[in-house]
N, C-alpha and C positions, 0 to 999 in steps of 0.2 A: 212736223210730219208731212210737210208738203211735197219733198221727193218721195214720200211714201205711197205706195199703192196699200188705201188701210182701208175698207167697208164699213159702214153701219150696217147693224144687222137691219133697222128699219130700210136702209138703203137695197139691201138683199130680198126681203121680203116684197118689197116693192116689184122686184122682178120676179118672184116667184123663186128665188134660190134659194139654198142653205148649204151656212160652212159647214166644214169639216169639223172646226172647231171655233169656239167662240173665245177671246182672249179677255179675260178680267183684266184690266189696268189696274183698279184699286186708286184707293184717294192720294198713297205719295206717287203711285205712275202716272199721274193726270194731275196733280201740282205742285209737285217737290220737284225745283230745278234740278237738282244732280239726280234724282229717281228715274227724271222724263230721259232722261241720256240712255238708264236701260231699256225703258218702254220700246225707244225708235229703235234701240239694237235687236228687243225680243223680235219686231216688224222684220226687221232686217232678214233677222233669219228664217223667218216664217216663207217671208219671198223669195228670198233664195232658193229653201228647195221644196218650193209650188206649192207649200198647204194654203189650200182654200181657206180664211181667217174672217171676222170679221167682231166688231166690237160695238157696244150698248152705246158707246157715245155721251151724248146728255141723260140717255134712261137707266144710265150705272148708279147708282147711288151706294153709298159707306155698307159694307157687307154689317156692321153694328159688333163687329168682333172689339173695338174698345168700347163699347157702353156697356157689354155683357162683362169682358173683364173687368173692370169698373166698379160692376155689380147692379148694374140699371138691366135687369132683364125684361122689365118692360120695354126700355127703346130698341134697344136689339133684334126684341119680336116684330116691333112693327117694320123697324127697317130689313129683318131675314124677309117676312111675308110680303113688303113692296116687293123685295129685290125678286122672290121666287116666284108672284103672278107677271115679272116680266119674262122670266126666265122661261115658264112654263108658257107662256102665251105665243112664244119664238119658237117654242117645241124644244130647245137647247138638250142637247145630248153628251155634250164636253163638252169640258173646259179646262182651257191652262190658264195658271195666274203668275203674275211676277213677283208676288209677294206671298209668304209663307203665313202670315196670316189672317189673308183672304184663302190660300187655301187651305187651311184647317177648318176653317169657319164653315165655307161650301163644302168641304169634303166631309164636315164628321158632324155639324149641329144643323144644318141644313134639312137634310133628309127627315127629322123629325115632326119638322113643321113642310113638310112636302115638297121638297127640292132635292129631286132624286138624279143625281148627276154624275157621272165618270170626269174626275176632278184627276188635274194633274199640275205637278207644280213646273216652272221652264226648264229648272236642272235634268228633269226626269222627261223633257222632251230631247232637250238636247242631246241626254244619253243616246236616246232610241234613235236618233237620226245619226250617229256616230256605231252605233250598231248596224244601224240597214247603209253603210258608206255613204251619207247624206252628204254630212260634215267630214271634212279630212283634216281640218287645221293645215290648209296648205293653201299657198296666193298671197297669203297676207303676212302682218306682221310676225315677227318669229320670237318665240319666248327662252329660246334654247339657252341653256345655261341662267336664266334667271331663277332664283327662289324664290319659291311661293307658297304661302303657308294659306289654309284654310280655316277659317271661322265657321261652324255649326252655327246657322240659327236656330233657336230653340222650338221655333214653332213646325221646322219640319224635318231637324235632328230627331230631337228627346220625344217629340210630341208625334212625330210621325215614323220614324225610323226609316227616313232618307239620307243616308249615309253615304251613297257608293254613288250614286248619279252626276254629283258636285265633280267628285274626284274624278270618276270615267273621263269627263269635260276635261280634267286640268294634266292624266298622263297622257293624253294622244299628243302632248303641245311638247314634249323633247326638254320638259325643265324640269326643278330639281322642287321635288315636294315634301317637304317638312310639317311634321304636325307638333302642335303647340301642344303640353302637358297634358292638356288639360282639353279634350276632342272626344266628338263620335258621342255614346251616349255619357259621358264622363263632362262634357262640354259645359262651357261658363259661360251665362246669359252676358250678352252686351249691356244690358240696363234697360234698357228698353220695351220690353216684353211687360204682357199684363196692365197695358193701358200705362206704365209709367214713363213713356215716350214723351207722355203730357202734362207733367207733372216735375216739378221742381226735385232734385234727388236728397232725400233724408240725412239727418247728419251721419258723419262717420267717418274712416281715418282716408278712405279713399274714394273716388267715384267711378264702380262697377268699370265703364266702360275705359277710365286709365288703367284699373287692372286687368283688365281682358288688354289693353294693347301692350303692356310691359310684358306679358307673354309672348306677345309677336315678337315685338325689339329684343327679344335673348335670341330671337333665331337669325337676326339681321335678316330679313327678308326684303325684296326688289319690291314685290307686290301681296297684299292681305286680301287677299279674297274672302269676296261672300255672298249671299243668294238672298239678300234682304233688304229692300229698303231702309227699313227702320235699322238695322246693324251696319248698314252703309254709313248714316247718319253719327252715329254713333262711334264708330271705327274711325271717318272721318277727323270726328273733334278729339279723337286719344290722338292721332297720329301730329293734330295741329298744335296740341297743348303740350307736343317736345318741337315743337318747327319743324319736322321732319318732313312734309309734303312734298319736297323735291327729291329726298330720298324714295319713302315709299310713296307706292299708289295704293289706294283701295280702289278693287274693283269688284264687279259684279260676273258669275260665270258667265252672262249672256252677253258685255263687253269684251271680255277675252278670247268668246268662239268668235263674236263679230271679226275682231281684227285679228286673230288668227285666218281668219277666212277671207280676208283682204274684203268686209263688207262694209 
């Protein structure tokens, strides 16, 4: 993050300022190698075009959205109630996250135990800055004539019905978009979901995320897009377990506005 111009909110507060918006990282955008590549893109774009940003730093802790799937609703609570006397204590008013579920978590169980926030997840920033001509998909890399198929993550497809924000991001780019059978609210979990990220996958004739990517491989796509750390991960290991990784890429929508925007 060092060419990054990135704030602590403590570092903000220190001067008497406040962002615009405060940006959740989440535990895979602060330590999953391939995750941190979207973190510094979601930066990217953030400076690009001038939102004031700033982020929790060391005072981020796990939103407890896997120990509540899990079924530990005690840890959960203690870790919602840290996260939201920090939250509240900043005055925090937004928030975008790069993970769908970090924002489910702050968007929808949050506000119960007192963490009342205008939550938004990056796809659905990305949109809004491609709506006010922020983003143009121009300067930078050109996707024109690739195929790209998109992957619904569950937690803010089905669970949120964020359908159209993903895609807004992926027609402005001049390439050819394909949807796999099986999308929108119709959509097939990665495997991942529901805390089984961390967990060994159960017997059976296949594993969730080889069948989510043999859906992609019918449509021969250049690149699998998607808007989830954890279905990054997961999209990944289907793509590595046919050696295909020099064929496709998996990316993230906030990688593709990056270098579409030459950022």
């Amino acid at each position: 993050m060092d060419e990054l111009t990135v704030s602590t909110m403590a570092e903000m507060a220190a001067k008497g300022e406040s962002p615009e918006i405060l940006f959740w990282v989440g535990c895979a955008g602060s330590f999953d190698e391939r995750a941190q590549k979207i973190t510094r893109d979601i930066c990217k774009i953030l400076n690009h075009v001038g939102i004031k940003f700033a982020v929790l730093g060391t005072e981020e802790a796990c939103t407890g959205d896997p120990a509540k799937r899990a079924g530990n609703e005690f840890l959960f609570q203690m870790q919602a109630m840290s996260n939201i006397q920090v939250l509240n204590g900043y005055e925090i008013k937004k928030i975008v996250t790069g993970c769908p579920h970090c924002f489910n978590t702050i968007k929808n169980e949050y506000p119960g135990l007192g963490g009342n926030y205008e939550v938004i997840h990056h796809t659905q920033l990305i949109q809004q800055l491609i709506d006010e001509g922020k983003l143009k998909a121009e300067g930078g890399e050109s996707f024109k004539g690739k195929k790209i198929t998109f992957h619904d993550p569950c937690y803010l497809g089905r669970a949120n019905a964020v359908y159209e924000a993903p895609r807004k991001a992926l027609e402005i780019l001049d390439a050819q978009l394909h949807e796999m059978k099986r999308c929108k609210s119709n959509g097939l979990c990665c495997g991942a979901g529901g805390a089984q990220m961390f967990k060994e996958p159960e017997k059976g004739i296949k594993d969730i995320n080889i069948e989510r990517i043999d859906e992609a491989l019918d449509l021969s796509p250049n690149i699998v897009a998607s808007a989830c750390p954890f279905c990054m991960t997961m999209l990944n290991d289907g793509v590595k377990n046919y050696n295909k990784e020099q064929e496709i890429k998996v990316l993230d929508i906030a990688e593709i506005t990056a270098r579409a925007n030459g950022l």
